[in-house]
C-alpha positions in Angstrom: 0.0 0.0 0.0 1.5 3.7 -0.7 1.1 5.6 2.1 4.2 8.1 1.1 3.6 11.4 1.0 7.4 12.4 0.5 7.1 15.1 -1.7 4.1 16.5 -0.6 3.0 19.8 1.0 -0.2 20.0 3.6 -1.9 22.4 5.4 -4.2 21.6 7.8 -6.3 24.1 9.9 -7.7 24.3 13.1 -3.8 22.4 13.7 -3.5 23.8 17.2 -5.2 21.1 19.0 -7.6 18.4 18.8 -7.9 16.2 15.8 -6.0 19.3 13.3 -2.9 18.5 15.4 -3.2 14.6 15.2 -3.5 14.8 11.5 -1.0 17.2 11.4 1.0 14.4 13.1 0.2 11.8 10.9 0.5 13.3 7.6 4.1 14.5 8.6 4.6 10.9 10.1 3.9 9.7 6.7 6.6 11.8 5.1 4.6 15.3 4.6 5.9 18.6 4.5 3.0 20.4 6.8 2.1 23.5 7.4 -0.4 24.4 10.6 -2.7 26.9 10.4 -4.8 28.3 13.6 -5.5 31.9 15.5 -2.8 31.7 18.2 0.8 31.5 17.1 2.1 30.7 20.5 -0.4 26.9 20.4 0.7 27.0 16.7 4.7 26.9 17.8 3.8 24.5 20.5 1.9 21.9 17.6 5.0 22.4 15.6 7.7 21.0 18.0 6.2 17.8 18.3 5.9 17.5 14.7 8.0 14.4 13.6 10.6 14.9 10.8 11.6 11.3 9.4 12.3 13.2 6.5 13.9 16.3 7.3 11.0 18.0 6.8 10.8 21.8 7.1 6.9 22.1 8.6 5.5 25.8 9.3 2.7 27.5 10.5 0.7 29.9 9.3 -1.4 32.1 11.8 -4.8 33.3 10.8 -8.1 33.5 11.9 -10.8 31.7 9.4 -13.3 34.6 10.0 -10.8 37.4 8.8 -11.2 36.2 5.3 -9.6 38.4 3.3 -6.5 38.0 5.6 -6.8 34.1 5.3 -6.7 34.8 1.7 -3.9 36.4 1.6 -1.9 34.6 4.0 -2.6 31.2 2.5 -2.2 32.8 -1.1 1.2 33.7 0.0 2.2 30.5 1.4 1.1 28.3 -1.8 3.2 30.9 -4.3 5.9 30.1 -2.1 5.7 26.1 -1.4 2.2 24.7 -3.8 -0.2 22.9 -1.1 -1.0 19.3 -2.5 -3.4 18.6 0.4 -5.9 20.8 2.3 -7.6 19.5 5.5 -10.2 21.9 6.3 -11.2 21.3 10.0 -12.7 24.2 11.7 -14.6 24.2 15.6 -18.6 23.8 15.1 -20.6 26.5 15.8 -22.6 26.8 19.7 -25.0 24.7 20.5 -28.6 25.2 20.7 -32.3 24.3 18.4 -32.0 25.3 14.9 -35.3 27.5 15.6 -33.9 29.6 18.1 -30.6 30.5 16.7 -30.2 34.0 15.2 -29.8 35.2 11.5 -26.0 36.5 12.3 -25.7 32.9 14.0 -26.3 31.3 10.7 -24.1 33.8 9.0 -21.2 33.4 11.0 -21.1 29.7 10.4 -21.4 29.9 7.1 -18.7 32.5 6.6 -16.0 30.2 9.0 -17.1 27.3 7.7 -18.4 27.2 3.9 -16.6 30.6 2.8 -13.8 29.9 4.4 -13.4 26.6 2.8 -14.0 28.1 -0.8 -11.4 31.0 0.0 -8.7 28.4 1.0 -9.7 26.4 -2.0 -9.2 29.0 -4.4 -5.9 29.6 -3.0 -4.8 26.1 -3.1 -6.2 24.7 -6.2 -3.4 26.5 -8.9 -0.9 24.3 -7.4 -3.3 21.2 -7.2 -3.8 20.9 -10.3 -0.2 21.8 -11.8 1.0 19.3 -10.0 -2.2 17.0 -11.3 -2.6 15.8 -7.8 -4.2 16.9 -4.7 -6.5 15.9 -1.7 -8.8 17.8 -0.1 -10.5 16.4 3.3 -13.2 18.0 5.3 -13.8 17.5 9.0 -17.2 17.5 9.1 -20.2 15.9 11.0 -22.0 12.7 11.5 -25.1 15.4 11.1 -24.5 15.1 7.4 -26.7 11.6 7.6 -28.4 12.3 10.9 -29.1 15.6 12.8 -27.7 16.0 16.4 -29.9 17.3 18.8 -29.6 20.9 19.8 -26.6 21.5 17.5 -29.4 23.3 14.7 -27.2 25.7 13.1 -24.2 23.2 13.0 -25.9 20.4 11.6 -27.2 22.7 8.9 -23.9 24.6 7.9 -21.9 20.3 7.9 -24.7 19.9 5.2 -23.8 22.5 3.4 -20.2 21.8 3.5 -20.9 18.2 2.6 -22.9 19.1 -0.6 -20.3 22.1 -1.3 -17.6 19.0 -1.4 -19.3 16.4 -3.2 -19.6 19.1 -6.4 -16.3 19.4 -6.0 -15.3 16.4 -5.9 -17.0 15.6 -9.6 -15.4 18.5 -10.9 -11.8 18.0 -9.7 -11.4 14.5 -10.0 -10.1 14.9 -13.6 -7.4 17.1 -12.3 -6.0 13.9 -9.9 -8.0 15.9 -6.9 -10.2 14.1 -4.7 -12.4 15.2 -2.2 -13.6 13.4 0.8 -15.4 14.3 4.3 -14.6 13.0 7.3 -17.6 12.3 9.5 -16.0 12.1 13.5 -18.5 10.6 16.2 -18.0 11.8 20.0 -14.8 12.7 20.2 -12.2 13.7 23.2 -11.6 17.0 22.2 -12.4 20.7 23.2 -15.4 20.5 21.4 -16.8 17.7 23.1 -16.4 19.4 26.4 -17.9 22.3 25.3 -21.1 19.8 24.0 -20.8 18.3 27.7 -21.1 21.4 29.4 -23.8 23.2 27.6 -26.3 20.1 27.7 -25.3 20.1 31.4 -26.1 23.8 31.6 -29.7 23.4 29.9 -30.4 20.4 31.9 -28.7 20.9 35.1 -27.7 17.0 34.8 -24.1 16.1 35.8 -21.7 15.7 32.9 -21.0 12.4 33.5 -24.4 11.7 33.6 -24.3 13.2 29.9 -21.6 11.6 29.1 -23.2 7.6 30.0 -26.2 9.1 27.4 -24.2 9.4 25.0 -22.1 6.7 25.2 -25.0 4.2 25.3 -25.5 4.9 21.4 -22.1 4.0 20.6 -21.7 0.1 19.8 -18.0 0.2 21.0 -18.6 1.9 24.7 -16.2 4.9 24.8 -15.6 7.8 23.1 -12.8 8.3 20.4 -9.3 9.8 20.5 -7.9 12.6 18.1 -5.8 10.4 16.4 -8.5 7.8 15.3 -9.8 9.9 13.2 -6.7 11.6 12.2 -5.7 8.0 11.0 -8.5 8.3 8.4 -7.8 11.6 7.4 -4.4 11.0 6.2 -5.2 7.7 4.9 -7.5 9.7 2.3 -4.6 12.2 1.9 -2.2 9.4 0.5 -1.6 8.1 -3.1 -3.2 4.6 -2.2 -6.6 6.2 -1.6 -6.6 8.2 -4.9 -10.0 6.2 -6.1 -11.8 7.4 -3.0 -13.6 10.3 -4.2 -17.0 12.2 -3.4 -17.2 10.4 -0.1 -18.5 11.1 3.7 -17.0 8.3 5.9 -18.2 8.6 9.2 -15.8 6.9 11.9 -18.0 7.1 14.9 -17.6 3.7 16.6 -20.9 2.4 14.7 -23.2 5.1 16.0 -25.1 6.4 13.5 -27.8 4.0 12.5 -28.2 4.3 9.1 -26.6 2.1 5.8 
């Protein structure tokens, strides 16, 4: 199986912490040059020393914030006229929690600007280099929402669609270029985001969070919740030359959750 990605340049956002950084990990474990991108330079600099480099690799970061777009643009514009990016991992923190009814117009907007736009800026940026080099990967961290909606997470579940459908046009019309473009569904994962889920459904329903936590778990086949580096283990798997005829998918890896085929 070829798993090398010698050769290659990624940049994955949200790299900081959470499952960004454990991609980040594995794609430079698998011979990437990486670049992490994220708001705060000082997590950024702490991410980047405990990059591995079984290559020599010479990883960066870029700081920027996805809601600045026109900065992102230019920062990341900059970065592939300098070094093309053959792989973008766009992974960005879910919007707060609450019913889809309740959540306000500028709610919607600001999702859609961090999550969708965003995407399509970076995209633009990249894709010059993607397809000089007639290859590229493109993975989006997504949601299991995609398939089925999660309860009081309205306006996220409705921006991960849009995301989803955004990725599957691409992936039809990129695929000719050697591009693929693939979603990556996580379930209940240890991360900052899952605390944050924790505490606000302990908030509305002044339950304990372990309490909350046995809930949850009781959907999921395998009993536990997963670590960052599960699902960066899929991520990078799409992101290597040995998945190149996986294309236009959403592959959830949520310990057999979801219910639907």
């Amino acid at each position: 199986m070829d798993l090398d990605l010698r050769g290659k340049h990624a940049l994955v956002c949200g790299a900081s912490e959470g499952i960004g950084r454990a991609t980040a990990h594995e794609l430079a474990s698998l011979g990437a040059r990486v670049t992490l991108l994220a708001r705060r330079e000082d997590a950024l600099r702490a991410a980047l020393a405990d990059l591995p480099t079984p290559h020599g690799q010479a990883h960066g970061i870029v700081a920027a914030d996805v809601a600045q777009g026109d900065a992102l643009s230019r920062a990341v514009a900059a970065l592939a006229a300098d070094a093309p990016v053959h792989i973008l991992v766009n992974n960005t923190g879910g919007p707060p929690g609450g019913p889809a009814h309740a959540a306000g117009i500028d709610a919607y907007l600001d999702a859609f600007n961090k999550h969708l736009v965003a995407n399509q800026r970076l995209l633009q940026a990249v894709l010059p280099g993607m397809r000089a080099a007639g290859w590229g990967r493109i993975v989006n961290v997504i949601s299991t929402s995609v398939y089925e909606p999660i309860p009081n997470l309205g306006v996220s579940n409705t921006i991960r669609g849009a995301v989803a459908g955004w990725a599957k046009t691409l992936s039809r019309e990129l695929a000719g270029d050697g591009i693929t473009v693939n979603n990556v569904l996580p379930g209940y994962t240890r991360t900052q985001r899952l605390a944050q889920i924790l505490a606000d459904r302990s908030q509305a329903s002044g339950k304990p969070q372990d309490e909350i936590a046995r809930a949850m778990l009781a959907s999921v086949p395998v009993g536990r919740f997963a670590e960052a580096a599960e699902i960066a283990g899929v991520i990078a798997f799409l992101c290597t030359p040995a998945a190149a005829y996986v294309d236009g998918q959403s592959i959830a890896v949520d310990g057999g959750r979801m219910q639907s085929i």
